[in-house]
Backbone as CSV, one residue per row, in Angstrom:
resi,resn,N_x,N_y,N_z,CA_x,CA_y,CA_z,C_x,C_y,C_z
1,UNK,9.735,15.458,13.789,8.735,15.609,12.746,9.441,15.883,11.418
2,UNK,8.497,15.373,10.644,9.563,15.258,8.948,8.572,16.813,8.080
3,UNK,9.437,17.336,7.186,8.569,17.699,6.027,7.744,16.946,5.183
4,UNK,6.821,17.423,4.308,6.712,16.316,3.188,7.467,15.737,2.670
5,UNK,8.018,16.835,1.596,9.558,15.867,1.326,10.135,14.956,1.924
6,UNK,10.737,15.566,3.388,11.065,14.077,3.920,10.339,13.011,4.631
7,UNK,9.032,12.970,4.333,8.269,11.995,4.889,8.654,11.004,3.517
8,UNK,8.014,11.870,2.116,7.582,11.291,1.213,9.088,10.391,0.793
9,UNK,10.438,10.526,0.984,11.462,9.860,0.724,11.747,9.098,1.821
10,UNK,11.554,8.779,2.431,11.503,8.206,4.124,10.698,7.012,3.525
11,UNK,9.562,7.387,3.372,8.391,5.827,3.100,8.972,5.972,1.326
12,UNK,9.117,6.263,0.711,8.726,5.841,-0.717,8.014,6.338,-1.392
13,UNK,7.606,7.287,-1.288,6.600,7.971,-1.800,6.874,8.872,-2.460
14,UNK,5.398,9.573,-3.665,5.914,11.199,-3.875,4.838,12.108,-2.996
15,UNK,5.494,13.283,-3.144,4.452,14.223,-2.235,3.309,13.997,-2.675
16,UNK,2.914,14.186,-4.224,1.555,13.974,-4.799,0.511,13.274,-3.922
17,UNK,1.252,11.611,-3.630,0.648,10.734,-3.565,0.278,11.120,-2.297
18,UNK,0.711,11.641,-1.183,0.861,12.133,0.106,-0.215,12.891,0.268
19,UNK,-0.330,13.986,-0.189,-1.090,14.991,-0.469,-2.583,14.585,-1.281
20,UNK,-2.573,13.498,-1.659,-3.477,12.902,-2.674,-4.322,11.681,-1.244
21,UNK,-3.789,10.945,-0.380,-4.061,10.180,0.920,-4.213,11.234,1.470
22,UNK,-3.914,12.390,2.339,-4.545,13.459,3.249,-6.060,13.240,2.414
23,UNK,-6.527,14.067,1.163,-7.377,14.313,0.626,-8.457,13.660,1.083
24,UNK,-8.231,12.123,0.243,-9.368,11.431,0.218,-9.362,10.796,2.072
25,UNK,-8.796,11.691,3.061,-9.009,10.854,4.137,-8.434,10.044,4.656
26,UNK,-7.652,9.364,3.913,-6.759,8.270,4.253,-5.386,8.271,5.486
27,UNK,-5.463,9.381,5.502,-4.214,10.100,6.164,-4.704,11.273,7.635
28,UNK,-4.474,10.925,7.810,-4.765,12.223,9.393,-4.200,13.612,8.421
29,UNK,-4.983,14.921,8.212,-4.042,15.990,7.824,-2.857,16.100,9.003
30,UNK,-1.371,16.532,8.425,-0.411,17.267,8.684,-0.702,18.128,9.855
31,UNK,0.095,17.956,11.086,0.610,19.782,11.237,1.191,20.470,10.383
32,UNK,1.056,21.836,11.099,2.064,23.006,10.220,2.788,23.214,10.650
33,UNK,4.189,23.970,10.133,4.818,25.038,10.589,4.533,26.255,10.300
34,UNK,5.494,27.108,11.246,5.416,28.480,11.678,5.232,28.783,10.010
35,UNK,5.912,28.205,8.881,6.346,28.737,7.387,4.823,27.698,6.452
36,UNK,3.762,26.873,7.245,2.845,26.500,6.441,3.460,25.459,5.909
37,UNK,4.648,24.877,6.527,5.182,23.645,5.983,4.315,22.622,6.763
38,UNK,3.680,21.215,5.740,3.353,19.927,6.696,4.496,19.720,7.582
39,UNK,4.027,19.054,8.452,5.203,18.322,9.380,3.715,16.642,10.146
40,UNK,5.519,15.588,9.369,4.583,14.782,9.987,4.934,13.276,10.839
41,UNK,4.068,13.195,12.089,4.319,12.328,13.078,5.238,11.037,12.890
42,UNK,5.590,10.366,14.015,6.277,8.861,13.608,5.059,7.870,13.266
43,UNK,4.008,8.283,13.901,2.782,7.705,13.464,2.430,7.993,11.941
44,UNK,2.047,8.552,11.252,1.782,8.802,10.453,2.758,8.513,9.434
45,UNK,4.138,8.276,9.672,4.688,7.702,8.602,4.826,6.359,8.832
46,UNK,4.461,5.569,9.921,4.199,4.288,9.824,2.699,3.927,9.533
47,UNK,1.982,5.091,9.045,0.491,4.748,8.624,1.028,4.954,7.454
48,UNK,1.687,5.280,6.281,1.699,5.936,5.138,2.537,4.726,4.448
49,UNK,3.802,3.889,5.280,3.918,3.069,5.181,3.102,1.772,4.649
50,UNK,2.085,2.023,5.595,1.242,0.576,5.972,0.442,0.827,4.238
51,UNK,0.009,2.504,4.183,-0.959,2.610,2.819,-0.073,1.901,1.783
52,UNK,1.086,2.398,1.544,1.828,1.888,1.102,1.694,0.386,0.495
53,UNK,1.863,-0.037,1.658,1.625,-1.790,1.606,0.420,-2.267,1.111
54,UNK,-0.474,-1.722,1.247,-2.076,-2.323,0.965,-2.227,-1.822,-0.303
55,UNK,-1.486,-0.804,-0.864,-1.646,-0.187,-2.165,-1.006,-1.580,-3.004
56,UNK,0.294,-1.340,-2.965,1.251,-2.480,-3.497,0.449,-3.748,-3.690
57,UNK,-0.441,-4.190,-2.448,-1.359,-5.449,-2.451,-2.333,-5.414,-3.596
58,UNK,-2.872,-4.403,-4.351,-3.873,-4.151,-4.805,-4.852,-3.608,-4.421
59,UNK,-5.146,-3.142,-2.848,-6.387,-3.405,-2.479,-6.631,-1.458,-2.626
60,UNK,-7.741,-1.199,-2.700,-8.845,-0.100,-3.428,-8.186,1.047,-2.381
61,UNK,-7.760,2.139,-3.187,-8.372,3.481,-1.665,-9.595,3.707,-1.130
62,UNK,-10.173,2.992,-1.999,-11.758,3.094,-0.991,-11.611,1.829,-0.314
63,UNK,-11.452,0.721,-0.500,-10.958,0.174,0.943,-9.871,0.177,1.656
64,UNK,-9.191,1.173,1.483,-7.784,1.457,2.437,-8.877,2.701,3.716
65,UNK,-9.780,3.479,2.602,-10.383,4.005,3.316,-11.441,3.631,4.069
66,UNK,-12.074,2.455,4.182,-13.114,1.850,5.127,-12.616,1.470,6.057
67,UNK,-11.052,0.703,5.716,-9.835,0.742,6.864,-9.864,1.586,7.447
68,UNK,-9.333,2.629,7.301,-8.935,3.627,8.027,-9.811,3.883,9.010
69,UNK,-11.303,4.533,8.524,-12.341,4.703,9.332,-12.568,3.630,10.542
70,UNK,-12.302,2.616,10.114,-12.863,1.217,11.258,-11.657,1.339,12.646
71,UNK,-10.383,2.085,11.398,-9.284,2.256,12.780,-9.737,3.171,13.711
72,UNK,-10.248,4.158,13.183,-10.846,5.400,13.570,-11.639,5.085,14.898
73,UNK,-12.971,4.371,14.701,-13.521,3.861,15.461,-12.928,3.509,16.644
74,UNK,-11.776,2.464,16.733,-11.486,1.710,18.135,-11.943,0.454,17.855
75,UNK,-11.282,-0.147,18.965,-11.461,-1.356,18.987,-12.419,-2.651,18.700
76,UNK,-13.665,-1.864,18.823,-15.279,-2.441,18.430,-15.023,-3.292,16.994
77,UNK,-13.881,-2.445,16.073,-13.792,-2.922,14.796,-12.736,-3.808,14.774
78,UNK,-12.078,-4.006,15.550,-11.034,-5.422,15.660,-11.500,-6.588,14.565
79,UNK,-12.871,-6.887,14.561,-13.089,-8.150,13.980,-13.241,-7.800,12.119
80,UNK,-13.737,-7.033,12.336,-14.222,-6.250,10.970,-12.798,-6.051,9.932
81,UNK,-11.394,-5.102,10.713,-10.269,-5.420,10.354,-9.402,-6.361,9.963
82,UNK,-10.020,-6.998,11.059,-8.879,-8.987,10.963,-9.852,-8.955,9.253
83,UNK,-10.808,-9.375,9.337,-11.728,-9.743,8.182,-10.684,-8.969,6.900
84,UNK,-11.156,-7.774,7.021,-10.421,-7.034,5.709,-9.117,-7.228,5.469
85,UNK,-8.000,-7.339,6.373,-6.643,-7.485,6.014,-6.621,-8.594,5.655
86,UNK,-7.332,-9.728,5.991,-7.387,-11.625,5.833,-7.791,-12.042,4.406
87,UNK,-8.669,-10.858,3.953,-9.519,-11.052,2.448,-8.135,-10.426,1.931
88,UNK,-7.546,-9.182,2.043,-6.728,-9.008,1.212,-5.509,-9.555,0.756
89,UNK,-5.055,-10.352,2.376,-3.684,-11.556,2.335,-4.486,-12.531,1.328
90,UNK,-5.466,-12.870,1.072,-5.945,-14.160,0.340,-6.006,-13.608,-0.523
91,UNK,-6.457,-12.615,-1.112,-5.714,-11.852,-2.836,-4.427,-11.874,-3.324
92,UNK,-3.774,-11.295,-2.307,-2.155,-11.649,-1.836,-1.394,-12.956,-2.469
93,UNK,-2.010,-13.867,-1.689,-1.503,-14.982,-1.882,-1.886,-15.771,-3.376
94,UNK,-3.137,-15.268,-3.945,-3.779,-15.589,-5.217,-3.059,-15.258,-6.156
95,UNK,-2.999,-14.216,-6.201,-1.902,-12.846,-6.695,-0.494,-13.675,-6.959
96,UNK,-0.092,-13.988,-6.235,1.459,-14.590,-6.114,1.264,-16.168,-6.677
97,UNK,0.054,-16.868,-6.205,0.064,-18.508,-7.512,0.462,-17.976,-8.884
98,UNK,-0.866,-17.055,-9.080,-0.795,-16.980,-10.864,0.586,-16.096,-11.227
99,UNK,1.180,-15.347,-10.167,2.451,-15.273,-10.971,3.403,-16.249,-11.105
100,UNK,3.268,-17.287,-10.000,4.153,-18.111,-9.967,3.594,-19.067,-11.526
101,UNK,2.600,-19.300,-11.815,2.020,-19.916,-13.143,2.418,-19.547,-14.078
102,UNK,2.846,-18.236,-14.374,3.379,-17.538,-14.950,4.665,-17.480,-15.777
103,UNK,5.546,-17.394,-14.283,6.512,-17.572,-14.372,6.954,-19.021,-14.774
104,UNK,6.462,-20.083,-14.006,6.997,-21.826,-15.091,6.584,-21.655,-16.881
105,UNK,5.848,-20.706,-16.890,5.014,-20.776,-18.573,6.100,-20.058,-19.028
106,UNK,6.957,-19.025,-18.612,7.543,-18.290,-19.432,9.057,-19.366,-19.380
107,UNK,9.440,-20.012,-18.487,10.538,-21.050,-18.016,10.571,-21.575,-19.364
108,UNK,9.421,-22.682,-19.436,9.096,-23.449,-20.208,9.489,-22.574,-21.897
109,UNK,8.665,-21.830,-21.954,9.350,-21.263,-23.214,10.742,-20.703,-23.757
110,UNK,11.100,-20.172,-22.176,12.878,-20.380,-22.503,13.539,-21.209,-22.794
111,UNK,13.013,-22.803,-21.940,13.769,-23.670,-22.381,13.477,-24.521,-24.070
112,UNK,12.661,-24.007,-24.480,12.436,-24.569,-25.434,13.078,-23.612,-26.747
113,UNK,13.080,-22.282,-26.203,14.052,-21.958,-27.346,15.678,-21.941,-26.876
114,UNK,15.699,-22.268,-26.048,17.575,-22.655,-25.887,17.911,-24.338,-26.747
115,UNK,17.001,-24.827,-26.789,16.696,-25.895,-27.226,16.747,-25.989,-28.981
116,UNK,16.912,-24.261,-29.208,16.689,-23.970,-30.629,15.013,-24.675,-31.037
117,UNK,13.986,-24.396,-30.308,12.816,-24.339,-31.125,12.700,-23.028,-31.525
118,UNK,11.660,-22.441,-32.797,11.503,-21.356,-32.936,9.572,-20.950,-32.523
119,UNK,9.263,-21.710,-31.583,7.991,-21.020,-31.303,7.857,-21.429,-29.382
């Protein structure tokens, strides 16, 4: 079992944010220690991970948290999940065209001032 601290450097995180996912739910609370220190599971830092990831994606703490809950549930929500992670890979992937659009637009303007244009 990790401290916060070392959960929160383990995944990437700061405690804040840690402590901020317990809050709103997102997170199973911590055990303690004997000293009121969190201590926390291999589970839970591969859930904190995963928040991690869906954060990075864009997708809402209120839908990280409808997630969560549906995990909560069991299996009944299998379909409901596929659904939500599938909508968010297709943001994902949306997400990543227009940067790639992006990125040729800004190309394009490099090459045109190596080219010595001035606009």
């Amino acid at each position: 079992m990790l401290t916060i601290g070392q959960a929160a450097k383990e995944v990437g995180l700061n405690i804040g944010a840690i402590r901020f996912y317990e809050r709103k739910g997102l997170l199973e609370p911590a055990a303690r220690s004997g000293q009121n220190n969190r201590l926390y599971t291999e589970d839970q830092l591969n859930w904190l991970i995963f928040i991690k990831c869906l954060r990075e994606t864009g997708m809402s703490v209120e839908d990280i948290k409808n997630y969560h809950d549906k995990v909560q549930e069991g299996t009944a929500t299998l379909p409901e999940r596929i659904r939500l992670i599938q909508e968010q890979k297709q943001k994902l992937l949306e997400d990543i065209e227009q940067k790639k659009a992006q990125l040729v637009h800004l190309e394009h303007k490099l090459e045109r001032y190596y080219r010595g244009e001035n606009y």
